[in-house]
PDB file of N, H, CA, C and O in Angstrom:
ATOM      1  N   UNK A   1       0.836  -1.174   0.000  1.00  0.00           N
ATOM      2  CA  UNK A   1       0.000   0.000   0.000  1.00  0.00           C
ATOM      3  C   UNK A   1       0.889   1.248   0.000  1.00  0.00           C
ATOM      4  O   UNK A   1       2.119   1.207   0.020  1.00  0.00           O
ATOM      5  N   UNK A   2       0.243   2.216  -0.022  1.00  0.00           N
ATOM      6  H   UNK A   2      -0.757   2.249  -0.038  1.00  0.00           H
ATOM      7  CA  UNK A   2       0.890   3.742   0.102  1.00  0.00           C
ATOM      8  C   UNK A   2       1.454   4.035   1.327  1.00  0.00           C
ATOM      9  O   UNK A   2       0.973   3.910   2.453  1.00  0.00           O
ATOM     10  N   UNK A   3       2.708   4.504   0.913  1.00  0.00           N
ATOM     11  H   UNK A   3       3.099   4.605  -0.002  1.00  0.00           H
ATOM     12  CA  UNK A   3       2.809   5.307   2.785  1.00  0.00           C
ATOM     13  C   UNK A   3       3.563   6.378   2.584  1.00  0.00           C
ATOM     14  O   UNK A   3       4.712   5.962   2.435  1.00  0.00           O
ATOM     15  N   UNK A   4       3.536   7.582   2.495  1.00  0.00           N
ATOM     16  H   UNK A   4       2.603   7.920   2.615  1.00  0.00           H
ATOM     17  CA  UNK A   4       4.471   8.922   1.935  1.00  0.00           C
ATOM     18  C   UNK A   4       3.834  10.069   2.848  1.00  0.00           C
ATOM     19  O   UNK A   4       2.894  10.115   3.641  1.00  0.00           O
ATOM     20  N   UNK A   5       4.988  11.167   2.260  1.00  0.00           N
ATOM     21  H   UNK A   5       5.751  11.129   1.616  1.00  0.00           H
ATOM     22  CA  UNK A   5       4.248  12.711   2.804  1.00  0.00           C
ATOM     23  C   UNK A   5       5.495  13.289   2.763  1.00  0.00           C
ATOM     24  O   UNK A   5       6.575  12.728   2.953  1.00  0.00           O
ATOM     25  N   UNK A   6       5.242  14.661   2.454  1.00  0.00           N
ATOM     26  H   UNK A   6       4.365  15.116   2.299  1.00  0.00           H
ATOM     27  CA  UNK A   6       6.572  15.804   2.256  1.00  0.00           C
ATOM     28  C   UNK A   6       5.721  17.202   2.607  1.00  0.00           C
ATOM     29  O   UNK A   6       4.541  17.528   2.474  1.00  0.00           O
ATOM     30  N   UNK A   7       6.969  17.890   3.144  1.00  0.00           N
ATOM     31  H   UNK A   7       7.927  17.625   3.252  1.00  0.00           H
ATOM     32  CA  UNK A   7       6.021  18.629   3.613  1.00  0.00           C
ATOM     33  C   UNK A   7       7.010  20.023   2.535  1.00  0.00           C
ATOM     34  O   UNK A   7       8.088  19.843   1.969  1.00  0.00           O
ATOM     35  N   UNK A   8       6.235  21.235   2.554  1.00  0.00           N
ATOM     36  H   UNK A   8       5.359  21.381   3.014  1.00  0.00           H
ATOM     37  CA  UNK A   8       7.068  21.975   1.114  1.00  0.00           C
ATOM     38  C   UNK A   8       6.601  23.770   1.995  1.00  0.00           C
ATOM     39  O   UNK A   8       5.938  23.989   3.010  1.00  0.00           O
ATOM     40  N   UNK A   9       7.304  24.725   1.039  1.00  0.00           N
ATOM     41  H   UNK A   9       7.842  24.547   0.215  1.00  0.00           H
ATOM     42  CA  UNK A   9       7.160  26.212   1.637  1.00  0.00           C
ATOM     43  C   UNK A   9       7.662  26.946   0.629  1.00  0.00           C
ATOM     44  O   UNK A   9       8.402  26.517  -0.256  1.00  0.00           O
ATOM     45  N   UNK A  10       7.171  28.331   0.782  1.00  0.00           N
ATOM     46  H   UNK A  10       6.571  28.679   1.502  1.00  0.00           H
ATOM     47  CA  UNK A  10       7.323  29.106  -0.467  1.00  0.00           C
ATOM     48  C   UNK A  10       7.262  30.827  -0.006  1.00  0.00           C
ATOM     49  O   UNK A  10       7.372  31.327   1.113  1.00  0.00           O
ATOM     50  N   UNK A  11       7.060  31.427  -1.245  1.00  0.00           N
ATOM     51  H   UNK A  11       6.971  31.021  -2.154  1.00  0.00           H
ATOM     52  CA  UNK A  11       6.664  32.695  -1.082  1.00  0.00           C
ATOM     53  C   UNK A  11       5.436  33.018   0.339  1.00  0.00           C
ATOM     54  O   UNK A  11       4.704  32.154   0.821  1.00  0.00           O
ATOM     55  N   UNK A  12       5.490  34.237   0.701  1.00  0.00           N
ATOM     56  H   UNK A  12       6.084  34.939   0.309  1.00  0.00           H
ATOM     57  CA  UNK A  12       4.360  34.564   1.061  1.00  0.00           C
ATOM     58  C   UNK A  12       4.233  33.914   2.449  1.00  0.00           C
ATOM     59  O   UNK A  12       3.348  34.074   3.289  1.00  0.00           O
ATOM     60  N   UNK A  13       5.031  33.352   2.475  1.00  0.00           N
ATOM     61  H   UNK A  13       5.751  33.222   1.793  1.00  0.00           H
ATOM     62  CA  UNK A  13       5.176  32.357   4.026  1.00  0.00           C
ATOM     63  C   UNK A  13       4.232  30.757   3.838  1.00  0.00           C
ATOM     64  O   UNK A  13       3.782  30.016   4.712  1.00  0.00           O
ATOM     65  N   UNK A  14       4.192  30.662   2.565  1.00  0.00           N
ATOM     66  H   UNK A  14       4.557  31.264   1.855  1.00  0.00           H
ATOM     67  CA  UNK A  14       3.358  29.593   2.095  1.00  0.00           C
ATOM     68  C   UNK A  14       3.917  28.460   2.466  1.00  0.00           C
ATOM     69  O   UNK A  14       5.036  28.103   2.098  1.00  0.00           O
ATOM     70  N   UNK A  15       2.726  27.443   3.665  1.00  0.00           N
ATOM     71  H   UNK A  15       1.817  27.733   3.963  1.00  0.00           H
ATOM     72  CA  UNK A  15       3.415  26.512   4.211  1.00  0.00           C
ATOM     73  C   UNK A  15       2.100  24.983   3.749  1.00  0.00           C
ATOM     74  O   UNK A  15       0.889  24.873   3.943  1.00  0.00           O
ATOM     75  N   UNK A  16       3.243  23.966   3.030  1.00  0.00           N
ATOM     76  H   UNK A  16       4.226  24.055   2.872  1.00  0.00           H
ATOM     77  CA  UNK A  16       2.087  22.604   3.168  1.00  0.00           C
ATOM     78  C   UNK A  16       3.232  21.402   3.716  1.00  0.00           C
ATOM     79  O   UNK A  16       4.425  21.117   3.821  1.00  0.00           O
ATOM     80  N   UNK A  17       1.467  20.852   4.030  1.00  0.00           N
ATOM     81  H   UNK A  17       0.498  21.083   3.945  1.00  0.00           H
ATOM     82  CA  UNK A  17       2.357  19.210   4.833  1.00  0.00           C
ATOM     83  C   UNK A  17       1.231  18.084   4.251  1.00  0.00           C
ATOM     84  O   UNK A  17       0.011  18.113   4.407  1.00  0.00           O
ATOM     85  N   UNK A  18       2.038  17.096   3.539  1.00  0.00           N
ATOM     86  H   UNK A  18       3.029  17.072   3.413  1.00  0.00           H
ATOM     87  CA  UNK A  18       1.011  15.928   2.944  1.00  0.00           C
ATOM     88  C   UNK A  18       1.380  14.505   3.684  1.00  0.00           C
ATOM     89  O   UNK A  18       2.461  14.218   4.199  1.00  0.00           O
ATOM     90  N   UNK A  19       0.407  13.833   3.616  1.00  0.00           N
ATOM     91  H   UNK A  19      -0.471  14.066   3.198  1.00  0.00           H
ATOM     92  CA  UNK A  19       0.722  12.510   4.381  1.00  0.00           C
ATOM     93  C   UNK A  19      -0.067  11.372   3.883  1.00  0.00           C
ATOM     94  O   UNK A  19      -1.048  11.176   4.600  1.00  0.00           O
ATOM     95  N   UNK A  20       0.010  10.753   3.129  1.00  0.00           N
ATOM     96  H   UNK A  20       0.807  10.912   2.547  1.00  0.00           H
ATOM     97  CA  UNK A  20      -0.661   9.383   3.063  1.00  0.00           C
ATOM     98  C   UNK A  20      -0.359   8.066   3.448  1.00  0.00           C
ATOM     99  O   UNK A  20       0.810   7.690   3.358  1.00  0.00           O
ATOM    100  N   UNK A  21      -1.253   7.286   3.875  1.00  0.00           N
ATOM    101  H   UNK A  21      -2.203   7.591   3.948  1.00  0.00           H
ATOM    102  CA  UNK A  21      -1.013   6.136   4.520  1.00  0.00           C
ATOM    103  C   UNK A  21      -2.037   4.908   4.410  1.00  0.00           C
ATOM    104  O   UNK A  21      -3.110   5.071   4.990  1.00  0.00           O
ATOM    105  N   UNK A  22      -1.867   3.906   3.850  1.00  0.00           N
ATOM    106  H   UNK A  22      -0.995   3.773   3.379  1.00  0.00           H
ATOM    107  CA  UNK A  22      -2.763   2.697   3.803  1.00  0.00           C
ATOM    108  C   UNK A  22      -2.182   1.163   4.104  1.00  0.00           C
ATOM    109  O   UNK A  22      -0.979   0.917   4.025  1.00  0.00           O
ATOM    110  N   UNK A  23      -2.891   0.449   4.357  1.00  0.00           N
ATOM    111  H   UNK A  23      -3.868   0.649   4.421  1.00  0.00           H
ATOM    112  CA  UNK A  23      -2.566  -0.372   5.067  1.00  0.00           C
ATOM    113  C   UNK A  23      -3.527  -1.877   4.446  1.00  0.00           C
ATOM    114  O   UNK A  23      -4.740  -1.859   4.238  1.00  0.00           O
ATOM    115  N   UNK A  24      -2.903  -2.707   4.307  1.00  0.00           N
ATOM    116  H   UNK A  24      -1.918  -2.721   4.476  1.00  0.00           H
ATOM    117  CA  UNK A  24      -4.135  -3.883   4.304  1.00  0.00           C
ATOM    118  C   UNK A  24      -3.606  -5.117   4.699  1.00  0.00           C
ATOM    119  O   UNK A  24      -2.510  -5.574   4.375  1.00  0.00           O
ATOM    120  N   UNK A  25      -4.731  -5.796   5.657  1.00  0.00           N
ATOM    121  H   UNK A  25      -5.621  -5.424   5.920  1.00  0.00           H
ATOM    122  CA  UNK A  25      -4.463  -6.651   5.734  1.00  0.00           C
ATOM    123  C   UNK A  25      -5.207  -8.155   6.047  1.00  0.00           C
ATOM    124  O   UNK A  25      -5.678  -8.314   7.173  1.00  0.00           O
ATOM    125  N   UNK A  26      -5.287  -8.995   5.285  1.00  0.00           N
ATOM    126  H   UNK A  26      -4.904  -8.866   4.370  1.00  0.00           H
ATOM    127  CA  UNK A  26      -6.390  -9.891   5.175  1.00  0.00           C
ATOM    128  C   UNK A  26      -7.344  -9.468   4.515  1.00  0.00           C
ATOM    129  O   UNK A  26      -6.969  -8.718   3.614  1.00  0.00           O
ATOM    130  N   UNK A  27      -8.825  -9.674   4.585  1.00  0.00           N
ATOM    131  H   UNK A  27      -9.129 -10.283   5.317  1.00  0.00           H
ATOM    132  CA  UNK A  27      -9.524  -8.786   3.380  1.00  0.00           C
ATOM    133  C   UNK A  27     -10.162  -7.910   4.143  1.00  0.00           C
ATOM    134  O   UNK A  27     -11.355  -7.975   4.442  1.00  0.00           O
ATOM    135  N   UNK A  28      -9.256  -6.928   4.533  1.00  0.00           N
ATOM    136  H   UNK A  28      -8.287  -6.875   4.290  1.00  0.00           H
ATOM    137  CA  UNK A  28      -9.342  -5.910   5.093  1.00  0.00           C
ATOM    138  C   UNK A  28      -8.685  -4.780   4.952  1.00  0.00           C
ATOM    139  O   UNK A  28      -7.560  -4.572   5.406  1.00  0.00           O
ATOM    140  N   UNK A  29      -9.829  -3.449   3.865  1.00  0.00           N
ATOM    141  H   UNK A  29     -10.743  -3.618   3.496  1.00  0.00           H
ATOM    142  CA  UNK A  29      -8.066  -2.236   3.936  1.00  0.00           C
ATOM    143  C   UNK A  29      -8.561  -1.177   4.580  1.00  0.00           C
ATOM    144  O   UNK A  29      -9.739  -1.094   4.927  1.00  0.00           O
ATOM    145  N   UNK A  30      -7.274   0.111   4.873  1.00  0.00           N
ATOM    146  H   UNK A  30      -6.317   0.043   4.591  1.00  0.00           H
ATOM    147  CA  UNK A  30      -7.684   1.138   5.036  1.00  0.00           C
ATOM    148  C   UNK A  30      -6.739   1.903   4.374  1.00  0.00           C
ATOM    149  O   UNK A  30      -5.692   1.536   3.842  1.00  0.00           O
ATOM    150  N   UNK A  31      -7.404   3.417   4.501  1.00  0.00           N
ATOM    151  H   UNK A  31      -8.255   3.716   4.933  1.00  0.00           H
ATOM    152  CA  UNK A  31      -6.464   4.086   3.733  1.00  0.00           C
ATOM    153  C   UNK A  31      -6.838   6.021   4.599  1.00  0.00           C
ATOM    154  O   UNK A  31      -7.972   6.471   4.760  1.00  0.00           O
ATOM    155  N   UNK A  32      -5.737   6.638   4.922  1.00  0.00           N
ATOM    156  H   UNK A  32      -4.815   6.272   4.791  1.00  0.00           H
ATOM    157  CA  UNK A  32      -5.606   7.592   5.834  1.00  0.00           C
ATOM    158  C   UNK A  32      -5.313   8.912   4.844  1.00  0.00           C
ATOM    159  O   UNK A  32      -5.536   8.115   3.933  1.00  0.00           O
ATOM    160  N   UNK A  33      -5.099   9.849   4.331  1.00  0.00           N
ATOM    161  H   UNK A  33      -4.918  10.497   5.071  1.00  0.00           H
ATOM    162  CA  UNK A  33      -4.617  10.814   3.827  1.00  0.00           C
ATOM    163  C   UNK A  33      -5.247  12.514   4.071  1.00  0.00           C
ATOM    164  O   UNK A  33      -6.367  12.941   3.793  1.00  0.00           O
ATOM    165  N   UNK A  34      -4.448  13.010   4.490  1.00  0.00           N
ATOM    166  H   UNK A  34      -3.538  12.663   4.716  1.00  0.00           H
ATOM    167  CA  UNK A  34      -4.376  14.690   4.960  1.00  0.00           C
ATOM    168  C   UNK A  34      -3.507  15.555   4.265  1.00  0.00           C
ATOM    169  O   UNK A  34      -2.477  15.127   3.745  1.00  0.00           O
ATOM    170  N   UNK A  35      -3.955  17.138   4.199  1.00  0.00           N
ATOM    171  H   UNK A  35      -4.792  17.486   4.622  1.00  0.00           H
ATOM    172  CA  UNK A  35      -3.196  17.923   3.483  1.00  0.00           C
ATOM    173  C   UNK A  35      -3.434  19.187   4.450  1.00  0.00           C
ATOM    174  O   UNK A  35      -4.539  19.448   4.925  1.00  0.00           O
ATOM    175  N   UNK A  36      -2.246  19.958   4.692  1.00  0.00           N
ATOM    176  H   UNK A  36      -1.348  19.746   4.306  1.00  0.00           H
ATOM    177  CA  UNK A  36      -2.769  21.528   5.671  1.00  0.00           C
ATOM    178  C   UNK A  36      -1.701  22.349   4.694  1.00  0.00           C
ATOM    179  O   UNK A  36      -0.720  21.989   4.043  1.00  0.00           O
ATOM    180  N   UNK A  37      -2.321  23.544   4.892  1.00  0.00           N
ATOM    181  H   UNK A  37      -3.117  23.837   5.420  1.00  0.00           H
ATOM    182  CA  UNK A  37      -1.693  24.396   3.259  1.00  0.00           C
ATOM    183  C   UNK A  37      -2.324  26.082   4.442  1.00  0.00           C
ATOM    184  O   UNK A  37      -3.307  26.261   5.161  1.00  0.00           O
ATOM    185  N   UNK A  38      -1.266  26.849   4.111  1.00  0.00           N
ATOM    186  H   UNK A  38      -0.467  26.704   3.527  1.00  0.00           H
ATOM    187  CA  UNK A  38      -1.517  27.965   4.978  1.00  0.00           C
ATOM    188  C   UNK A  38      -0.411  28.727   4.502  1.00  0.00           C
ATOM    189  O   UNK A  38       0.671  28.210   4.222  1.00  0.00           O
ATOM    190  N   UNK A  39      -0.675  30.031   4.399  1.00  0.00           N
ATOM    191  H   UNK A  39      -1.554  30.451   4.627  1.00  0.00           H
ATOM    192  CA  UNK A  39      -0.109  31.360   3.655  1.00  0.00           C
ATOM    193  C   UNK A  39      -0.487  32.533   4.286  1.00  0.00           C
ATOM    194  O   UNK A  39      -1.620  32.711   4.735  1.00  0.00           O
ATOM    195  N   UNK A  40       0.404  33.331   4.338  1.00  0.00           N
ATOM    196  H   UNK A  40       1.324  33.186   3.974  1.00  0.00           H
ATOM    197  CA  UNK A  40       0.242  34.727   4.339  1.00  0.00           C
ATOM    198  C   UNK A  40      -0.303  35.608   3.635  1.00  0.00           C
ATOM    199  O   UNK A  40      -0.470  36.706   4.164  1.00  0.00           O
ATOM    200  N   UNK A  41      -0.703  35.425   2.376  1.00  0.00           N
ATOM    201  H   UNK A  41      -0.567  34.532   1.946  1.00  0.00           H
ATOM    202  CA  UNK A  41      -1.365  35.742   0.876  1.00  0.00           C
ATOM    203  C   UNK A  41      -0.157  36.960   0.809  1.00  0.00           C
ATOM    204  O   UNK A  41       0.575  37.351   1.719  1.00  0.00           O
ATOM    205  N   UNK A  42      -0.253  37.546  -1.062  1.00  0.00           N
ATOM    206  H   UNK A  42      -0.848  37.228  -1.801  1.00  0.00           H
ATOM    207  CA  UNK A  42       0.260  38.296  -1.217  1.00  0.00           C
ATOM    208  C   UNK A  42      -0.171  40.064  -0.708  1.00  0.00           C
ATOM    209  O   UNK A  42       0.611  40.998  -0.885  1.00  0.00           O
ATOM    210  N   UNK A  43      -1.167  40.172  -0.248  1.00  0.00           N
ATOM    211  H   UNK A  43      -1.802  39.413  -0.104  1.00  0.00           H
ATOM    212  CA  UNK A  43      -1.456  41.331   0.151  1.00  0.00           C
ATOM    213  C   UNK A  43      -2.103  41.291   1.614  1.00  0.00           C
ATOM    214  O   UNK A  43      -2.617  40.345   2.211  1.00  0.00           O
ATOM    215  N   UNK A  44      -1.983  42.136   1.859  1.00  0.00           N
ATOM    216  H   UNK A  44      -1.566  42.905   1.374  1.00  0.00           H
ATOM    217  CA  UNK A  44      -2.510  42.615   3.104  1.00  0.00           C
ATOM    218  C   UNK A  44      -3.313  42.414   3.601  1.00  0.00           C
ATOM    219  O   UNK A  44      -4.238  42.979   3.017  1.00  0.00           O
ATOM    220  N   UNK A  45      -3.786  41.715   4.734  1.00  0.00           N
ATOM    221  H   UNK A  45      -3.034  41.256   5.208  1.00  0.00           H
ATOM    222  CA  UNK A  45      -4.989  40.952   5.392  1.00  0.00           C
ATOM    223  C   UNK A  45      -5.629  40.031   4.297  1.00  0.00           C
ATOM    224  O   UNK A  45      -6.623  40.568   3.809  1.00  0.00           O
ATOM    225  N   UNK A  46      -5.337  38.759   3.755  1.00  0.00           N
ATOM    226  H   UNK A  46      -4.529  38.323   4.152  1.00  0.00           H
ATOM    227  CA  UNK A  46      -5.401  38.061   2.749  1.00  0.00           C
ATOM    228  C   UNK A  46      -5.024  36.282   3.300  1.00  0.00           C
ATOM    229  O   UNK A  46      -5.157  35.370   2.484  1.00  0.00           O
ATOM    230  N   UNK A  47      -4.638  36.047   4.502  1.00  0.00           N
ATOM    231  H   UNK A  47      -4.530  36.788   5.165  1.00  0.00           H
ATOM    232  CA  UNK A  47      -4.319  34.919   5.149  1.00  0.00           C
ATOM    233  C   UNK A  47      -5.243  33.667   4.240  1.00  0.00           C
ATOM    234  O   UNK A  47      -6.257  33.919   3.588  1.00  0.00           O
ATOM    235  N   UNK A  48      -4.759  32.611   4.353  1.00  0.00           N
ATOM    236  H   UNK A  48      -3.936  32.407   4.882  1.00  0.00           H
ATOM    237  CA  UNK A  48      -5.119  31.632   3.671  1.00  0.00           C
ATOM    238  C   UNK A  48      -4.744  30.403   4.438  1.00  0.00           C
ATOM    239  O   UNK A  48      -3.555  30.280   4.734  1.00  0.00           O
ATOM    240  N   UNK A  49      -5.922  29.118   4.940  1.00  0.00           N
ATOM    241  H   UNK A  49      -6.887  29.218   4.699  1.00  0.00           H
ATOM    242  CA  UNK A  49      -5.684  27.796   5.234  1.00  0.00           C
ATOM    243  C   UNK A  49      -6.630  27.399   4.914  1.00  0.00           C
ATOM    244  O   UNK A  49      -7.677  28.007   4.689  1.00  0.00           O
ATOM    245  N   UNK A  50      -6.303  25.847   4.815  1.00  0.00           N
ATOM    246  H   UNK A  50      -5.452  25.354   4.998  1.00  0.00           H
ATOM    247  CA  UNK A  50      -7.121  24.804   4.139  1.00  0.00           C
ATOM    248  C   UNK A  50      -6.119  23.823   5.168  1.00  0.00           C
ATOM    249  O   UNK A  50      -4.943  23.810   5.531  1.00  0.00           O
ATOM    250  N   UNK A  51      -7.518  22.925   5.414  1.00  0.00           N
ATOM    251  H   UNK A  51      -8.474  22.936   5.119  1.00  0.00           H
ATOM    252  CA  UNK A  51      -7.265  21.642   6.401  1.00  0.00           C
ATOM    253  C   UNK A  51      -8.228  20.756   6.205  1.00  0.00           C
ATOM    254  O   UNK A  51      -9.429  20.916   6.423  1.00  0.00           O
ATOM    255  N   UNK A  52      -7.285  19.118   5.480  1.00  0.00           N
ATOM    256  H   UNK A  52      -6.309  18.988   5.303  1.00  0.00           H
ATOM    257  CA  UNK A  52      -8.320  18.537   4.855  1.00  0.00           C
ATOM    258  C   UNK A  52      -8.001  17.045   5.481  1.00  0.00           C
ATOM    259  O   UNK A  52      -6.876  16.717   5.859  1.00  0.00           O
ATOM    260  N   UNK A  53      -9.226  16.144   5.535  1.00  0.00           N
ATOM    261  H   UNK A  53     -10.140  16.411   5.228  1.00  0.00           H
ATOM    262  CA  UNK A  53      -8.934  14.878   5.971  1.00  0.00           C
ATOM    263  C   UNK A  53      -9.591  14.144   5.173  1.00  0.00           C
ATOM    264  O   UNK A  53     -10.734  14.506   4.894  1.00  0.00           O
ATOM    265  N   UNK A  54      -9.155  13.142   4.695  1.00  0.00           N
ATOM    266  H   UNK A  54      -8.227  12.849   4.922  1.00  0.00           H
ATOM    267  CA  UNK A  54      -9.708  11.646   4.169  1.00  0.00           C
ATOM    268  C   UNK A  54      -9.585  10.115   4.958  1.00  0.00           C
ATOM    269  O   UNK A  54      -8.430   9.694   5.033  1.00  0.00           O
ATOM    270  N   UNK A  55     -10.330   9.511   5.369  1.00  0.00           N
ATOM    271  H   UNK A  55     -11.268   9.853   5.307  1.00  0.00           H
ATOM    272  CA  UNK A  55     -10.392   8.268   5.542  1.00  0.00           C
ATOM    273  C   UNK A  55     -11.190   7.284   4.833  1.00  0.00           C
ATOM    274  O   UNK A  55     -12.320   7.590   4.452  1.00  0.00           O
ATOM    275  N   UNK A  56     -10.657   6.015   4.602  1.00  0.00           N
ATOM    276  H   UNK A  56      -9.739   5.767   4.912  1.00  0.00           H
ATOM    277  CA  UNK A  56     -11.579   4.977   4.394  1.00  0.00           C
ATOM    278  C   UNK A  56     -11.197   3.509   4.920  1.00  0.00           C
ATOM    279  O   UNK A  56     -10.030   3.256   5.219  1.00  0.00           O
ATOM    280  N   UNK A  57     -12.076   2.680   5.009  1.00  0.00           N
ATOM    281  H   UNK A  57     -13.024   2.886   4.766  1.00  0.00           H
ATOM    282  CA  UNK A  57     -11.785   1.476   5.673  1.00  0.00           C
ATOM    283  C   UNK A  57     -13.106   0.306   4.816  1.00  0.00           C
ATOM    284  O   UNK A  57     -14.316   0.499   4.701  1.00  0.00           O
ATOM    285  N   UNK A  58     -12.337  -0.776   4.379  1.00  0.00           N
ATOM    286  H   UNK A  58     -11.354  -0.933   4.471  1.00  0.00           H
ATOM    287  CA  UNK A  58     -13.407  -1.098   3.641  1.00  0.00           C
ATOM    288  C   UNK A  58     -12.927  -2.846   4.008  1.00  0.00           C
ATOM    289  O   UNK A  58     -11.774  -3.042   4.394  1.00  0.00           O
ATOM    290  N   UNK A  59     -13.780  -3.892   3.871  1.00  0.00           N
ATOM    291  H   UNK A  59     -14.716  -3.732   3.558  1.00  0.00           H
ATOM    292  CA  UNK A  59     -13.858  -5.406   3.525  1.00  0.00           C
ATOM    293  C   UNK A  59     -13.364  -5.864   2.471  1.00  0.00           C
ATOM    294  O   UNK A  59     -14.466  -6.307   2.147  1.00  0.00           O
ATOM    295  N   UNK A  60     -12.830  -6.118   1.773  1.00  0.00           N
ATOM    296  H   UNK A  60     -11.935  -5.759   2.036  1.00  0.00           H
ATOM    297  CA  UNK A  60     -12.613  -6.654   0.404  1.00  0.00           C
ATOM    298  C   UNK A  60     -13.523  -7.831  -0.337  1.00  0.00           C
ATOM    299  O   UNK A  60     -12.604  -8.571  -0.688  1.00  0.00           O
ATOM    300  N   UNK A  61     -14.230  -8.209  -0.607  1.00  0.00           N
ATOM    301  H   UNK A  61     -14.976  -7.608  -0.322  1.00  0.00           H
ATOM    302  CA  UNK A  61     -14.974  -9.476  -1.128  1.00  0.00           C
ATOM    303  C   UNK A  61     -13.950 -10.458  -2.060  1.00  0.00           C
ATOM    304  O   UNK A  61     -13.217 -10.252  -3.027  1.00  0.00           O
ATOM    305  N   UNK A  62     -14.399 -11.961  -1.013  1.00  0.00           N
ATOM    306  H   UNK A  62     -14.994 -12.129  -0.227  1.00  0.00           H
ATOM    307  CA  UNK A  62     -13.368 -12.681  -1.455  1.00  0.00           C
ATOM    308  C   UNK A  62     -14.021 -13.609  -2.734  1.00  0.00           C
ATOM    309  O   UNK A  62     -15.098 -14.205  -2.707  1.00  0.00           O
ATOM    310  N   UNK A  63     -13.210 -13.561  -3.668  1.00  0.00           N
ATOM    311  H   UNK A  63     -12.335 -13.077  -3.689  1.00  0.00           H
ATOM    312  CA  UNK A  63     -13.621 -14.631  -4.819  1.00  0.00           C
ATOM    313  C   UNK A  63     -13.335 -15.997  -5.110  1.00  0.00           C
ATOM    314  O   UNK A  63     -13.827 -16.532  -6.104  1.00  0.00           O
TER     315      UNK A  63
END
């Protein structure tokens, strides 16, 4: 499965952090992934975040 994340920065004080993560095991998966992203914007009183979550968890059907 997936398992990563980097986190990155820029202009403007522009800050992100990514993370994914999944897992399976037996017929059983899951899967975790988040993103937070936040800036100073380019002008004046203009601030910017975003804060996001995903989960899933599922059975697999066996054939």
């Amino acid at each position: 499965m997936k398992n990563e994340g980097d986190l990155a920065g820029g202009s403007f004080s522009q800050r992100n952090a990514r993370i994914e993560y999944g897992e399976q095991a037996g017929p059983y998966a899951a899967y975790l992934a988040g993103n937070y992203y936040a800036s100073d914007g380019w002008r004046q009183f203009s601030p910017d975040t975003l804060r996001q979550l995903y989960a899933a968890a599922v059975a697999l059907a066996r054939s």
